[in-house]
N, C-alpha and C positions, 0 to 999 in steps of 0.2 A: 154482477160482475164476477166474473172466472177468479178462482183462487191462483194468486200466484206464492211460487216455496222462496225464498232466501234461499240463494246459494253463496254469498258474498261470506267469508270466512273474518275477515281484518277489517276493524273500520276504527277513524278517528275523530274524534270532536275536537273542533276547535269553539272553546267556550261550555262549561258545565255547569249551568244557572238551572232553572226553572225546568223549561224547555227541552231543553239540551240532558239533561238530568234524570227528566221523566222520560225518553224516549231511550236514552241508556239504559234505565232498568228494564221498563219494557222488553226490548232487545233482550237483554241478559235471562228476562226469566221466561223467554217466549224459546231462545236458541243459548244454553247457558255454552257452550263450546263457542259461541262467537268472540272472537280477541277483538277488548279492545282498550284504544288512546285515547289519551287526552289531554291537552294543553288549556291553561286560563292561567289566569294573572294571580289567581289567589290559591298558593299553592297548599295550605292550610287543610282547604275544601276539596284537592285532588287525594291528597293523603286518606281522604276521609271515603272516601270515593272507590280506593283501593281497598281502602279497611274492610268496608261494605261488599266487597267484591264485584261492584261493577263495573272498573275500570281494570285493566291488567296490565296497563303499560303508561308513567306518568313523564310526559313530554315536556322539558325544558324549555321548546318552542319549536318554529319550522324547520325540522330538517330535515334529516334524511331517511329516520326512520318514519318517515309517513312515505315512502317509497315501495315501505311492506302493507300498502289499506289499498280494498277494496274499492270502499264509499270513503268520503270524509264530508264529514256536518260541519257546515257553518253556522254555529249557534250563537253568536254576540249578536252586538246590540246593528237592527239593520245598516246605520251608517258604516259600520267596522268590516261586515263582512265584505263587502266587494273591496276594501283594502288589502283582504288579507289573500285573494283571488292571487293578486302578481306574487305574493310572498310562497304561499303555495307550489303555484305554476310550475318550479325547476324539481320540484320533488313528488310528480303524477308518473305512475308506472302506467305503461302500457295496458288498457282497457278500463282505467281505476273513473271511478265516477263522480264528481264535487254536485253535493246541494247544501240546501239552507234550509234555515225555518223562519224566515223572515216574515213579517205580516204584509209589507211592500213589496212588489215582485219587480216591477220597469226598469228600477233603478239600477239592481243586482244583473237583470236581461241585460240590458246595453251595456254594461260593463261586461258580461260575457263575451258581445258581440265585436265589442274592443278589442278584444282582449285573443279574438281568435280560439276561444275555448267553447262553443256551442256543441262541439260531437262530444263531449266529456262532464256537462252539468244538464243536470235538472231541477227545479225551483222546486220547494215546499214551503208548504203553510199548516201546520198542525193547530186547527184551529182551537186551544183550550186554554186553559190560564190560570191563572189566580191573584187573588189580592198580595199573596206573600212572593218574596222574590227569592231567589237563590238555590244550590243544590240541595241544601238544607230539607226544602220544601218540595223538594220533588217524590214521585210515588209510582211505581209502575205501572199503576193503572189510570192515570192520569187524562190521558189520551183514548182513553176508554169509551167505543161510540160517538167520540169526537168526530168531525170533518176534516180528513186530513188532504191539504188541496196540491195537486201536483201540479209544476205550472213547465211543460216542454218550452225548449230556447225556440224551437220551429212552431209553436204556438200549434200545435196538434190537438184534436179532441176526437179524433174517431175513434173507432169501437177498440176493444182491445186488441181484437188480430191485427189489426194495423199497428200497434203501442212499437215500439223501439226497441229494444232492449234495455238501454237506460230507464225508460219510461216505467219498463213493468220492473226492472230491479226497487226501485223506490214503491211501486204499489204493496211487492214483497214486503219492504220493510213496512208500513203505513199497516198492512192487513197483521203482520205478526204480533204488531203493539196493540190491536183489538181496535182502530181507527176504522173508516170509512171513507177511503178514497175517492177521490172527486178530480178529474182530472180536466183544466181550464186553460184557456190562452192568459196568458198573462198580465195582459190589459183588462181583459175583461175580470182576471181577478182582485185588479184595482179596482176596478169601478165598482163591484160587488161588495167590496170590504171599506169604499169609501162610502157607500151607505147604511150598510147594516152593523159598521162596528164603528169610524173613522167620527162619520156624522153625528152620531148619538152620544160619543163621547164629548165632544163641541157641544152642541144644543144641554145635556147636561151641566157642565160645566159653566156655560153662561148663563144658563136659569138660577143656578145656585148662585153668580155673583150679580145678576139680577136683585135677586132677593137681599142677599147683602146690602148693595147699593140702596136698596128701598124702603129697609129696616127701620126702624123709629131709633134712637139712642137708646129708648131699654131695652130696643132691641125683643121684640114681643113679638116678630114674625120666624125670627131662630126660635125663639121659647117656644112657639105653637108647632114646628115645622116636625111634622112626623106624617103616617103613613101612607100618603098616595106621593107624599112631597121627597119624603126619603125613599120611596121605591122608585122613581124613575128616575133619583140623581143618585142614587147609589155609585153610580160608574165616574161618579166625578171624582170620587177618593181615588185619584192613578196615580201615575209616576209624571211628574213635568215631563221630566226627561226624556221618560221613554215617547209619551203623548207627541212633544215637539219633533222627534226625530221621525215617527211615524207621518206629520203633518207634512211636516217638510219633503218627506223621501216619495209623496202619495198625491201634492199639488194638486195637479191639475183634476182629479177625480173628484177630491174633495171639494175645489171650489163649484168646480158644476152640481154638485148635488145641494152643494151652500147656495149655492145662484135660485137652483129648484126651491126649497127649503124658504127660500128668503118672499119668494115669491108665492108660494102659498100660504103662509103668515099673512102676508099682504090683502089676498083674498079674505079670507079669514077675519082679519081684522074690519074691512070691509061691510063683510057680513054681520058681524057684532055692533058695528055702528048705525048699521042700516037696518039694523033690528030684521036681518032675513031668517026667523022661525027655520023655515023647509029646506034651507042649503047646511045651515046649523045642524040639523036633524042628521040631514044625507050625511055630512062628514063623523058623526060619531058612529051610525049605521053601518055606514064602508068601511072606515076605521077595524068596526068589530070584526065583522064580517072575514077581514083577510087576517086579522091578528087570531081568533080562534081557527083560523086553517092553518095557523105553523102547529107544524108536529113540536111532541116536547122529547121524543124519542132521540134524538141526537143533539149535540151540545152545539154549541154554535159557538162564534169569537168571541160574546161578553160572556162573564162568568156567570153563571147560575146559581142562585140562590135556591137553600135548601131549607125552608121556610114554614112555619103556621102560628095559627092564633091559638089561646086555648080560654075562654070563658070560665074564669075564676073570680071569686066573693075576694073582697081586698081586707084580708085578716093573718092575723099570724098563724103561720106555718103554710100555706098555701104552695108558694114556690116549695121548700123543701120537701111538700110531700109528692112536688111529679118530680120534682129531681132525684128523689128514693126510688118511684115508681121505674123509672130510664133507667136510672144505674144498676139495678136489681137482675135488668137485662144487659147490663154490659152496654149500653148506647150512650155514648158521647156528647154530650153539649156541646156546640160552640159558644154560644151568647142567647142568654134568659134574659128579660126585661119588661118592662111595662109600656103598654101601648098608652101615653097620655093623649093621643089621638085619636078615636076609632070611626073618625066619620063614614067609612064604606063598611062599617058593620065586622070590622076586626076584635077577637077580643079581646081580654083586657092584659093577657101576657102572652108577648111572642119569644117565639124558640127558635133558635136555627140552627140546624146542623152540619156536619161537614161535606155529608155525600147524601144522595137519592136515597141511600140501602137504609142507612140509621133512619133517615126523616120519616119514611114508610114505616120499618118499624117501630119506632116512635107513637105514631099517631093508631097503628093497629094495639099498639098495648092501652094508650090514651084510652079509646073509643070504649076497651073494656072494661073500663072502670066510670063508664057513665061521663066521661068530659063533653062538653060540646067544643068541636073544633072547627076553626076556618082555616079552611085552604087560602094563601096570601100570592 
């Protein structure tokens, strides 16, 4: 894709969470001369926002100085944002552009389409994330290599010479934050995000209260429950909240891939009862197959673990002496621990760290010191 420049000078968030947060600094330190607002309910975290110098201008709420932006971001929670569309609406200057970063796109479209504002929005999804919430935890490079999905009201995908101006105003921003534009009809960006991010979070979440459900009173399937059981339910630790409004605003995608989903289980089960060896076979086979062809080179919508094992004798000082080893280099822990699981051949203490860069250096400083390690 053709590099596009930002030339938009004034932009305002509505909403400075996570999201909203990390694409402000971005901004900031990619075009530090970019002015900009921002309005939320927690004025605390604006203040702090300023401090940090990446806000320049703290808004009371919708009025009239959002007459002087460019762009303005919708960054709440997706049901909020198409609310705040009409609130908006009386204070758009002439040529100025509204998106969002919503993870639902249909919902926010028809409401545009309502609303008579199609020549003046364009939809986003920056797809990155994290288990923490708020401005607090935002970082400019956040969105770093992420996918950041543009979603046109006219549901356009051709090449760039065709893009809009709108269109490529938003790839501008998307390529300045170090993102990877990706630009999709809208529907089909539900249907995409209701399989690979939507779905997964469901099937996780009811495997975990599966297991719940099926637990002895002492409860000895929690006690046992770690490495392949905790890595594919990871995703289950989310926000209700945000999950339900996601489910809701995303329907109809969601249930057809639950309908598919339901339906190959079925199979499957089938197969397990009918003792079918060779169909059993083929589905861990194909399984593999398409799962080692996802690149790891860009972030996707679930968050990424930055993960390994390290094969230690269980004696004192053990842990202290790789946590000497890490810090010695300036490299960050998140969470040290003991694998009391290692049936896929993990070893006996896992590490995780905050980002790619520490994990790698991490494991190249490990290696030198004779540890044996698993990639997890």
């Amino acid at each position: 894709m053709e590099q596009f420049t930002i030339k938009d000078s004034t932009m305002a968030f509505i909403g400075l969470g996570l999201i909203g947060g990390s694409l402000a600094r971005g901004l900031k330190r990619a075009r530090p001369d970019i002015r900009i607002m921002a309005y939320m309910r927690t004025r605390s975290k604006l203040e702090q926002a300023k401090k940090d110098g990446i806000i320049d201008v703290i808004l009371n709420g919708i009025g009239e100085e959002l007459l002087e932006c460019d762009i303005i971001f919708l960054c709440t929670p997706v049901e909020y944002n198409a609310q705040y569309l009409s609130a908006i609406r009386p204070y758009l200057k002439p040529g100025a552009l509204i998106t969002d970063v919503g993870s639902t796109k249909t919902d926010i479209h028809e409401e545009i389409l309502r609303q008579g504002l199609s020549h003046c929005f364009v939809g986003g999804h920056p797809m990155a994330g994290s288990e923490k919430t708020g401005y607090e935890h935002s970082t400019d490079h956040l969105l770093e290599n992420a996918y950041y999905i543009v979603t046109p009201p006219e549901g356009l995908t051709e090449p760039s010479a065709s893009y809009s101006d709108n269109i490529c105003r938003l790839l501008a921003v998307a390529q300045a934050v170090g993102a990877i534009p990706l630009v999709l009809d809208y529907r089909e960006h539900d249907r995409v995000t209701a399989a690979i991010s939507h779905l997964p979070h469901l099937v996780a979440s009811s495997l975990v209260n599966l297991v719940k459900d099926s637990d002895s009173p002492e409860g000895i399937m929690r006690r046992v429950a770690a490495g392949g059981f905790k890595d594919i339910t990871r995703i289950a630790s989310c926000s209700p909240e945000m999950w339900e409004q996601i489910c809701m605003t995303n329907a109809g995608p969601i249930g057809d891939m639950l309908e598919q989903y339901i339906g190959s289980l079925q199979d499957i089960l089938d197969q397990i009862r009918g003792h079918k060896d060779k169909e059993i076979y083929r589905l861990f086979e194909k399984s593999r197959t398409y799962r080692d062809s996802i690149t790891d080179r860009a972030k996707g919508p679930i968050e990424p673990s930055y993960e390994f094992s390290v094969d230690v004798v269980d004696e004192v000082g053990s842990i202290s002496t790789i946590a000497v080893i890490l810090a010695a280099k300036g490299i960050s822990i998140k969470n040290i621990g003991i694998n009391n699981n290692r049936e896929h051949g993990e070893g006996a203490l896992k590490i995780a760290f905050y980002d790619e860069a520490s994990m790698k250096e991490a494991w190249e400083r490990l290696e030198k010191y004779k540890f044996e390690l698993v990639r997890l």
